[in-house]
C-alpha positions as CSV (number, residue, x, y, z in Angstrom):
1,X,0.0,0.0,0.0
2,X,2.0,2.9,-1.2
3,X,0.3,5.6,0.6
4,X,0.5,4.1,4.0
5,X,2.4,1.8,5.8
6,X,3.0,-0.1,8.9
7,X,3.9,1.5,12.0
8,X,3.5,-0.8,14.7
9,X,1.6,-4.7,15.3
10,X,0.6,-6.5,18.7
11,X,0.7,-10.0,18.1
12,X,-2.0,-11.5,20.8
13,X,-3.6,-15.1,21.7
14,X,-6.5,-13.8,20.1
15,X,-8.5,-12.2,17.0
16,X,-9.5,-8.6,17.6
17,X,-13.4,-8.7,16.5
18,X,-14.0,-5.3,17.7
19,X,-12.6,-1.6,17.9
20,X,-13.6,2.1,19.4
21,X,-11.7,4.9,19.5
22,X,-12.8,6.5,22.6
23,X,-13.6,10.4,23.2
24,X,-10.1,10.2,25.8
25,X,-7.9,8.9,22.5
26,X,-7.6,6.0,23.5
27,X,-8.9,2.5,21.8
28,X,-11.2,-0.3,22.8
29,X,-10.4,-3.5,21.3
30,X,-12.8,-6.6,21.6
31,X,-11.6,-9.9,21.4
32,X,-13.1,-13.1,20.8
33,X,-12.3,-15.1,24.2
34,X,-14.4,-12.0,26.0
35,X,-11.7,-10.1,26.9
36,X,-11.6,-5.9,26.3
37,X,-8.8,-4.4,25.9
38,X,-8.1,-0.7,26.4
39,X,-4.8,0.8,24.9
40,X,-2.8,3.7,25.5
41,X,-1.8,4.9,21.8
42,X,1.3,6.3,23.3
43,X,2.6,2.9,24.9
44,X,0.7,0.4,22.7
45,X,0.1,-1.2,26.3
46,X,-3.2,-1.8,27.4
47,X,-4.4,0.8,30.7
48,X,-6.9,-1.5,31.2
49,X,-7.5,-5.2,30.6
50,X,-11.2,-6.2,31.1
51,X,-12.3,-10.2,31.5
52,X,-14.3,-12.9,33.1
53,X,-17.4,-10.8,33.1
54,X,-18.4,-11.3,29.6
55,X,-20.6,-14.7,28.0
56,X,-19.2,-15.0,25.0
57,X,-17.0,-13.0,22.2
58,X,-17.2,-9.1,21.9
59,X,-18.9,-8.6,18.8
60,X,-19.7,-4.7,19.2
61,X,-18.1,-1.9,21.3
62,X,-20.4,1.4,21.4
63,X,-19.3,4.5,23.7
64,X,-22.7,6.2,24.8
65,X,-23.4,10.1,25.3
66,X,-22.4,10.0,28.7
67,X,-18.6,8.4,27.6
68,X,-19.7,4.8,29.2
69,X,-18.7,2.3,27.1
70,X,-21.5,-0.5,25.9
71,X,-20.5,-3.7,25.3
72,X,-22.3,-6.7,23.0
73,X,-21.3,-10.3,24.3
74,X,-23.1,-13.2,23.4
75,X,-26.3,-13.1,25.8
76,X,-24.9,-10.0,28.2
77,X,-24.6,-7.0,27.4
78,X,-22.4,-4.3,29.9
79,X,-22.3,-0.7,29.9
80,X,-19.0,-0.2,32.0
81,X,-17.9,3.1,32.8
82,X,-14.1,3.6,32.1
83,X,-11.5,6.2,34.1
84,X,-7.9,5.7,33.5
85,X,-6.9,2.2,34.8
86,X,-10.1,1.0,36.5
87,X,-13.2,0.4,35.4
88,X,-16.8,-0.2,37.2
89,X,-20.2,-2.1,35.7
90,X,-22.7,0.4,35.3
91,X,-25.9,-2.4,34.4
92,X,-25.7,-5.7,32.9
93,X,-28.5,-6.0,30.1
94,X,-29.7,-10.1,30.1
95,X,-30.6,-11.3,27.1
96,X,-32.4,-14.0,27.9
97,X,-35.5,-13.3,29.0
98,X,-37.2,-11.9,32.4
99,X,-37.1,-8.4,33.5
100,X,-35.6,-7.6,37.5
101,X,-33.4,-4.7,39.0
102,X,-30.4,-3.5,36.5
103,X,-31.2,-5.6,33.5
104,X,-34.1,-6.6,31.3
105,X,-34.4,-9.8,29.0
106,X,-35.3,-10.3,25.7
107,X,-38.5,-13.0,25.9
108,X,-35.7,-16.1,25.9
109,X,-34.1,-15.2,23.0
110,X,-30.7,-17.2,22.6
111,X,-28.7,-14.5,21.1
112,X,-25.6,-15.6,18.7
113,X,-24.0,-12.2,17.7
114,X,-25.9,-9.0,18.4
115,X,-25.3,-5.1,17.7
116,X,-25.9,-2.2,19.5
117,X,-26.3,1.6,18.6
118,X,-27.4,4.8,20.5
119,X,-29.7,6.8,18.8
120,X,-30.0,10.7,18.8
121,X,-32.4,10.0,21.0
122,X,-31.4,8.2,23.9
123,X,-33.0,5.0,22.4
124,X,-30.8,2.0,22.3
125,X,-31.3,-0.5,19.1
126,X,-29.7,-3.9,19.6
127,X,-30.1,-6.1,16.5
128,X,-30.7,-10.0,17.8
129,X,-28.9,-11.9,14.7
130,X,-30.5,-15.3,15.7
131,X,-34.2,-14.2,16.0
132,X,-34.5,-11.8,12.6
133,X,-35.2,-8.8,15.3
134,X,-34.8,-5.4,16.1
135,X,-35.3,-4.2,19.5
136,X,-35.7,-0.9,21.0
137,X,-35.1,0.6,24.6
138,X,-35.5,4.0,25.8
139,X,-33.6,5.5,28.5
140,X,-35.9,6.4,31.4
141,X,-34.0,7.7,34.2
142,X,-31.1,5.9,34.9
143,X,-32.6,2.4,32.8
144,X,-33.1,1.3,29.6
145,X,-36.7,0.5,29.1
146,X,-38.5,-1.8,26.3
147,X,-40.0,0.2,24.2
148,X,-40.7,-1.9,21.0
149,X,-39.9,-4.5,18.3
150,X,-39.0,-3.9,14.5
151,X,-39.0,-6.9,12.5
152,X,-38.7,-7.9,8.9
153,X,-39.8,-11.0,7.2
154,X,-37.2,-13.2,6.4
155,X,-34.0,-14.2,8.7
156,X,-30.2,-13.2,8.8
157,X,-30.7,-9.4,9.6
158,X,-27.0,-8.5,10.4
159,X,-27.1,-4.4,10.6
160,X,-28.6,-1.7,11.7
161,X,-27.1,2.2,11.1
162,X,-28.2,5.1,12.5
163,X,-28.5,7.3,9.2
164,X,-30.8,10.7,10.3
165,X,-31.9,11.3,13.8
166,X,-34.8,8.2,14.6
167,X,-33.6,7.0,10.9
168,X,-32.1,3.4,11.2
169,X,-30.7,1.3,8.3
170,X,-31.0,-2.7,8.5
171,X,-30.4,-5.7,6.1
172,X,-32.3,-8.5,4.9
173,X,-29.8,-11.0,3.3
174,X,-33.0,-13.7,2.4
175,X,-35.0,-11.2,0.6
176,X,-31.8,-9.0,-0.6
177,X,-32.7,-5.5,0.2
178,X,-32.1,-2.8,3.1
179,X,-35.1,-1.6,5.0
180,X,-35.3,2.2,6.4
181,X,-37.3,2.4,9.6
182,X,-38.7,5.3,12.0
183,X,-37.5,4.2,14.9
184,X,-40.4,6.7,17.0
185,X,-43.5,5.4,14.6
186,X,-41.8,2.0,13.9
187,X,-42.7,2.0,10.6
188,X,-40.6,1.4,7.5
189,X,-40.2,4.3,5.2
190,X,-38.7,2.2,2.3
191,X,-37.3,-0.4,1.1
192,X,-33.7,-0.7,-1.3
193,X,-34.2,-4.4,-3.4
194,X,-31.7,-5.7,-5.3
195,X,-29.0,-5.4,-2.6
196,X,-26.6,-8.8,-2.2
197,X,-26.6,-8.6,1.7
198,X,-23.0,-9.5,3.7
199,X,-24.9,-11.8,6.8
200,X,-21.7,-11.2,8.5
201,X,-22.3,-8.8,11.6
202,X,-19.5,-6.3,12.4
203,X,-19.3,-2.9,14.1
204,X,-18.7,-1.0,11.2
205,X,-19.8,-2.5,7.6
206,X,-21.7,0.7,7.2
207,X,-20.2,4.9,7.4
208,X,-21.2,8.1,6.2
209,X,-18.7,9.2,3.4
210,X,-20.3,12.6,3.4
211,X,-23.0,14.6,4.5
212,X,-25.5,13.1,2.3
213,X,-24.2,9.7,1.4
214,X,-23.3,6.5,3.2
215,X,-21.3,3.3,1.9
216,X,-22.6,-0.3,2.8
217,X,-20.7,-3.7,2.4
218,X,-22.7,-6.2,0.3
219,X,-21.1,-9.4,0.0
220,X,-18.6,-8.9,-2.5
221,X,-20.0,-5.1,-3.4
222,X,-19.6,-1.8,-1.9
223,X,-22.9,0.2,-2.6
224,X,-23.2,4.2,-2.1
225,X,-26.6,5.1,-1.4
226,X,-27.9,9.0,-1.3
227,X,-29.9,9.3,2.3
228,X,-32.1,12.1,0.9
229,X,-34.1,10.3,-1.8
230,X,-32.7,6.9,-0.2
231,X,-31.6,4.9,-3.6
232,X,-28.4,3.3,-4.7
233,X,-25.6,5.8,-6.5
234,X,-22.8,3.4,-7.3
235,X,-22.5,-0.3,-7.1
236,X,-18.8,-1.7,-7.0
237,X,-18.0,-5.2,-7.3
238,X,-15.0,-6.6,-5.4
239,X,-13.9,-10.7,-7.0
240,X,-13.2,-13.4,-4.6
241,X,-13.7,-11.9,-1.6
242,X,-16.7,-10.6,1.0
243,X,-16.4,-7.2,2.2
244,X,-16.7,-6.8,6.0
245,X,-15.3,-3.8,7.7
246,X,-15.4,0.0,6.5
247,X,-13.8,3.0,7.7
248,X,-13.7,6.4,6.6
249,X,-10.2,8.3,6.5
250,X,-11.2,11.2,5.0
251,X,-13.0,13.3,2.8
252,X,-11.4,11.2,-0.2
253,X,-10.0,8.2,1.2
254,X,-12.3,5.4,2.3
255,X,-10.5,1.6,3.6
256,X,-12.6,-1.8,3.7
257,X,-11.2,-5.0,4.7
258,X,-12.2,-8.4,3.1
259,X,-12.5,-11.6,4.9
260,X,-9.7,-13.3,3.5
261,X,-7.2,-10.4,4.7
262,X,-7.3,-7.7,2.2
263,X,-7.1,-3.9,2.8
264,X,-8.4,-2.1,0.2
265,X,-8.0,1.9,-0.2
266,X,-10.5,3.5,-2.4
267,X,-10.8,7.3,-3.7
268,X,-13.5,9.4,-3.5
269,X,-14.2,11.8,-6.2
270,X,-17.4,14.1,-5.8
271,X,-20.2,11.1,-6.1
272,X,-17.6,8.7,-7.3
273,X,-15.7,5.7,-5.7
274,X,-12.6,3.8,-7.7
275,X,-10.3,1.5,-6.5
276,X,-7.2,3.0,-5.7
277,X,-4.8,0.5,-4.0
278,X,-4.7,-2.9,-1.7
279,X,-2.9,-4.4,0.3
280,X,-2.7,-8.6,0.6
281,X,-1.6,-9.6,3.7
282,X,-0.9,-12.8,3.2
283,X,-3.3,-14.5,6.2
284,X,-6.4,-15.6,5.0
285,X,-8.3,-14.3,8.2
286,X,-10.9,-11.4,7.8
287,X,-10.3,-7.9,8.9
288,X,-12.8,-7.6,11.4
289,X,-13.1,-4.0,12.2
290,X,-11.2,-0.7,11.1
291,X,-10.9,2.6,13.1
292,X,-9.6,6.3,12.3
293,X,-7.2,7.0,15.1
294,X,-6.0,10.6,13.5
295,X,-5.6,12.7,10.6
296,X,-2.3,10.0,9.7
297,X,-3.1,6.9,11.4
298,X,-5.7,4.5,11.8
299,X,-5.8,0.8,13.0
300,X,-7.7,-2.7,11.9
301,X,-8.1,-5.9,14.3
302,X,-8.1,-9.4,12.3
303,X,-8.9,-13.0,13.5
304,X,-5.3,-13.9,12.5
305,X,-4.7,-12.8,16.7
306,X,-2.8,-9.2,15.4
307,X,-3.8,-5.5,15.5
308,X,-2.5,-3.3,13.2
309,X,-1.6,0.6,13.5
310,X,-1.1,2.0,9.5
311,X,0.3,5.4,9.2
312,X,0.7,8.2,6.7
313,X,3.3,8.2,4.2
314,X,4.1,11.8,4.7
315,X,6.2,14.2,2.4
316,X,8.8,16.3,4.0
């Protein structure tokens, strides 16, 4: 990748599903054998290592309004508030039906990997992979409340994007189109067909790449879809390999990373996307999840138990 190149890797016993670059600078990484770490950029060091209270892998890490982190393992979910080297569980959110003090359930719902997002709003939408479901939680106080379902016909719903305030994106890989939903009248608004839907979940397969636009990963296709009139710009098709992690760098430089461990750089050009570069790395493991760490570096986790920080080339 001539552009960039790499400035540091942490070899670990595990693959990084899972990354957040948090509002203090420093990164969340989410590992399959439920443990979080959090890294000082500075050190490369973890601050703060974070396991046994998980159930399963960390699929999602979300930071809320109020900077505590939420957390999406298998059938618990954790908002944990952070300071610099300790850490403290806020409320543990069961997933598996019943509602008591500090959590609620989801009807005994056996969650296999699960999303998370913060709306505008205060609501919370978790996507529940294994039951084709949507559900929705308002902040009342100091809980999160049920406030409804959104569901689709069909199975294998494996997104959901916050694209306008109360505006939420999901995917319906049977029936191969996206679905745009008011979150406050639960109602869909419309429906994009046609689309070849990535049933992979990950905690960034979808990003704004400006203002107006927002780039999804499809299989082996990256589609750009205006949010205004809500149809499809640009359809580009990637051989061989699916397309599961996205990351904007800036205004004309977007990365994606394929599941069988390739990075690719793309250009952006007004309303247009091109392939610009890529870069094979040689492992045959996906790249899981990609994050902008500043103007000249970013980093992407892969299940090939490495995390890698990319930097700039820069002129002198």
């Amino acid at each position: 990748m001539k552009d960039f190149y790499i400035k540091k890797i942490i070899d670990l016993n595990d693959s990084v599903l899972s990354l957040k670059l948090l509002k203090d600078k420093r990164l969340a990484a989410g590992n399959y054998f439920a443990t979080l770490n959090i890294y000082d950029l500075k050190t490369y060091k973890p601050d703060i290592i974070i396991s046994g209270i998980f159930n399963g892998f960390i699929s999602n890490i979300n930071q809320l309004k109020n900077e505590n982190l939420i957390v999406s393992s298998g059938k618990v979910v954790k908002i944990i508030k952070i300071t610099k080297n300790t850490f403290n569980i806020i409320q543990s959110l069961i997933l598996t039906g019943g509602i008591f003090d500090g959590t609620f359930g989801l009807g005994g719902i056996e969650v296999i990997k699960d999303k998370i997002i913060e709306l505008n709003n205060e609501y919370l939408a978790i996507l529940i992979k294994s039951n084709n479901l949507i559900q929705l939680w308002k902040k009342e106080k100091d809980k999160y409340l049920k406030y409804d379902n959104l569901i689709d016909k069909g199975k294998e719903i494996s997104e959901i994007f916050e694209i306008k305030p109360n505006i939420i994106l999901s995917d319906n890989s049977n029936y191969k189109h996206l679905v745009i939903w008011n979150v406050e009248n639960k109602q869909k608004i419309t429906i994009l067909k046609g689309i070849n839907v990535n049933d992979v979940i990950s905690d960034n397969k979808t990003c704004f790449i400006n203002e107006n636009s927002i780039a999804y990963c499809g299989n082996s296709n990256l589609y750009i879809i205006e949010i205004n009139n809500f149809y499809i710009n640009q359809k580009i098709e990637i051989n061989k390999e699916y397309l599961i992690s996205i990351c904007l760098f800036s205004n004309n430089i977007l990365f994606i990373g394929g599941n069988k461990g390739t990075l690719y750089q793309f250009e952006i050009e007004g309303k247009n996307i091109t392939l610009k570069d890529k870069n094979d790395l040689k492992f045959e493991e996906e790249i899981s999840s990609i994050v902008k760490l500043d103007e000249n570096t970013f980093a992407f986790g892969c299940c090939a138990n490495q995390l890698f920080f990319m930097k700039k080339n820069i002129e002198d």
